[in-house]
C-alpha positions in Angstrom: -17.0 -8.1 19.3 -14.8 -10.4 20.5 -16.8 -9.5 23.8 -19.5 -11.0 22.5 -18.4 -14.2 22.7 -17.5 -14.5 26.4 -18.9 -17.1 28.4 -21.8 -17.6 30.1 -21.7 -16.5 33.3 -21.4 -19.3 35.5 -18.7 -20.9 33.0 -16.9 -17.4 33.3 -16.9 -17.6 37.2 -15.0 -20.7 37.1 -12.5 -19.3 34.3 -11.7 -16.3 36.2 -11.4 -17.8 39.0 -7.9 -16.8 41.1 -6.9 -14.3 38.5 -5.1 -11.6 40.8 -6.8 -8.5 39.2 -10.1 -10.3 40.8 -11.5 -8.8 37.3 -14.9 -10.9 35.7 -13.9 -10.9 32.3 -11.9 -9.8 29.6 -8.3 -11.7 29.8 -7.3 -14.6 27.3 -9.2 -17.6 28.7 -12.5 -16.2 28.9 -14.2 -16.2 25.9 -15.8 -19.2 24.3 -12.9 -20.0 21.7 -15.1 -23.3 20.4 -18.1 -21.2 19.5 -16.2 -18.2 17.9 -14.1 -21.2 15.9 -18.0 -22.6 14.8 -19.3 -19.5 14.2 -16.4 -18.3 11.5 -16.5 -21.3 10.3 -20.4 -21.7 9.7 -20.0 -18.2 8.1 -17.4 -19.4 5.3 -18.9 -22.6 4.5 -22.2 -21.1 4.6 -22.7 -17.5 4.4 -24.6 -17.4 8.2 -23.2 -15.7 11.2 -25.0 -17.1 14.4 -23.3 -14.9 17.3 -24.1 -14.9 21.2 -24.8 -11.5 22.4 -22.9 -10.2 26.0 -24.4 -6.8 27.9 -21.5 -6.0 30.0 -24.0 -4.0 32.0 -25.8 -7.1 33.5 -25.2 -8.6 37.0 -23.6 -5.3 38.7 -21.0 -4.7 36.1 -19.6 -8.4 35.2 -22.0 -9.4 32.5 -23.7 -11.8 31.2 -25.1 -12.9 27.9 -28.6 -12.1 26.5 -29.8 -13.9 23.6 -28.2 -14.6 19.8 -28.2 -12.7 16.7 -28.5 -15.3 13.5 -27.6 -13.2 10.7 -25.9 -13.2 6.6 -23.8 -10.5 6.4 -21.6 -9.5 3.1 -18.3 -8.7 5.8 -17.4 -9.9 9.4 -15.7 -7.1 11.7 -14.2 -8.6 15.0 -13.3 -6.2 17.3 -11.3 -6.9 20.6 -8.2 -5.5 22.7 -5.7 -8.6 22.4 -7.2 -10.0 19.0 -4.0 -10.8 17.0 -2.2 -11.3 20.2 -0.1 -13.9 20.1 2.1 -15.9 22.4 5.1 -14.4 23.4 8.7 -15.1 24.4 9.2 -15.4 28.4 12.0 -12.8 27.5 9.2 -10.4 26.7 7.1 -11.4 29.1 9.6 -10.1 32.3 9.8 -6.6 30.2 9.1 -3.6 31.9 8.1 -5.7 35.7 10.1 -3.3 37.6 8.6 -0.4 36.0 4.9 -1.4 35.8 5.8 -2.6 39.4 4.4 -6.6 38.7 3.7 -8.9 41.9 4.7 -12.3 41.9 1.3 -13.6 41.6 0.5 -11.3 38.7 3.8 -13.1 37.2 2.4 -15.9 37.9 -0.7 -15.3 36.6 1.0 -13.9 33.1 2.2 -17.5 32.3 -1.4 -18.6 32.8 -2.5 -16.2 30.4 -0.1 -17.3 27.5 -0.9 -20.6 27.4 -4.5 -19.5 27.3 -3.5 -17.3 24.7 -2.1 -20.4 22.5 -5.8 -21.0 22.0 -6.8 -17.7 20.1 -3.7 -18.7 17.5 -5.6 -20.9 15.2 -8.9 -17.7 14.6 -6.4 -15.4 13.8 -5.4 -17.5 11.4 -8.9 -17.2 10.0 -9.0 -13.9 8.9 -8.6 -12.7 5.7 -6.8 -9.0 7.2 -6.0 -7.9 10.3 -6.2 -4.1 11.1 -4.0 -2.5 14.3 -5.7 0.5 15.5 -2.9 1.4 18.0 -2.8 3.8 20.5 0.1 6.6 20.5 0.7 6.2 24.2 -0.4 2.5 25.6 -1.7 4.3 28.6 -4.4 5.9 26.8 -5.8 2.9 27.3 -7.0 3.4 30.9 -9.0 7.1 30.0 -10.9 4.8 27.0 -11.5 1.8 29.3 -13.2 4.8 32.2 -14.7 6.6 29.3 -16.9 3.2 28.5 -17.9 2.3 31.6 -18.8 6.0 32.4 -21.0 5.7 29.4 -22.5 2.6 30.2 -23.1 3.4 34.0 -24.8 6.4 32.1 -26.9 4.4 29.5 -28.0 1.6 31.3 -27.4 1.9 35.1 -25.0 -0.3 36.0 -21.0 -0.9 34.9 -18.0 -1.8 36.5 -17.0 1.2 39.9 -14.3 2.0 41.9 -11.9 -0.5 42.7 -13.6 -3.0 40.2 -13.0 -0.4 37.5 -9.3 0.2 38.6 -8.6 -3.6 38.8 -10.0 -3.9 35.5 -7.6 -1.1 34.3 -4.3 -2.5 36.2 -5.1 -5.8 34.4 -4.9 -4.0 31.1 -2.0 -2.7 31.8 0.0 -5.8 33.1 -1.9 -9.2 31.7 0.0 -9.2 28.5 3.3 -8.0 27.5 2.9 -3.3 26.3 5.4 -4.9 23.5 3.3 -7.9 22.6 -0.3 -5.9 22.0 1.8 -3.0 20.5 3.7 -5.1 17.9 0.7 -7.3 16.4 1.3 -8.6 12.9 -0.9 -6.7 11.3 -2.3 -6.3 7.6 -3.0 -2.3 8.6 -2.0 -0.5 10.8 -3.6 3.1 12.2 -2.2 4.9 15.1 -4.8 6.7 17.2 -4.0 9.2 19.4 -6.0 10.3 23.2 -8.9 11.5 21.1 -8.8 8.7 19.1 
């Protein structure tokens, strides 16, 4: 998962620092790009995948990493909400701010995120397909994201509540551009619907 290579979580503090959602994780900027670049790298030159490991569940909800798995496996699978994202006109990034109701500083804040974006580019670039699992309606998104951290909260004690969890969601829903994640250049695409 693209999850899994968040940062660690003092590194992560300072990255999400200010981000008007107040959310721990999970927007461009907060991953590790340097290791995920070394890691697909090391894995086409030589076969090995060594990939940090991230339990969301640690530290009340916002996460942490736990350890490494050093691995050689036949295929890669990277998984992640805004993988294939790319940056995106500033035409399409005022779309839809009356209706999603945007503040200034989650404008703001939006700019921030596509030039952090610019930095994914270059390990999309890397794969050999991407595949678009899309969602029929984009706000299916926020019954998935409570469905995981129900399940989590369930499994191991501790995920992200209240107005953590609805922060989390609102920053789904506004961080990137609806018409940027739902028009990624994809190799495949597969439309999902509520059920998925």
């Amino acid at each position: 998962s693209l999850d899994d290579f968040y940062l660690p979580s003092e590194k992560m503090e300072l990255a999400m620092k200010g981000n008007p959602w107040n959310v721990p994780r999970g927007i461009p900027g907060s991953h590790s790009i340097d290791e995920l670049k070394i890691s697909l790298e090391d894995y086409l030159k030589y076969g090995i995948l060594n990939v940090p490991q991230f339990d969301k569940s640690l530290r009340n909800g916002n996460g942490d990493r736990y350890g490494w798995i050093n691995c050689s496996p036949k295929v890669v699978l990277l998984e992640g909400w805004f993988l294939g994202c790319h940056r995106t006109s500033s035409t399409t990034l005022n779309e839809n701010i009356d209706r999603l109701k945007i503040t200034n500083e989650e404008k703001e804040f939006r700019k921030v995120i596509q030039v952090n974006l610019c930095k994914y580019e270059p390990i999309w670039y890397m794969f050999d397909d991407i595949w678009h699992l899309k969602a029929d309606n984009f706000n299916f998104t926020a019954s998935w994201k409570n469905d995981q951290e129900n399940e989590m909260n369930l499994r191991k004690g501790s995920s992200l509540k209240g107005i953590k969890l609805d922060n989390f969601i609102r920053m789904i829903k506004v961080a990137l551009p609806q018409q940027s994640l739902q028009k990624i250049k994809s190799n495949y695409l597969i439309k999902i619907n509520k059920n998925r």
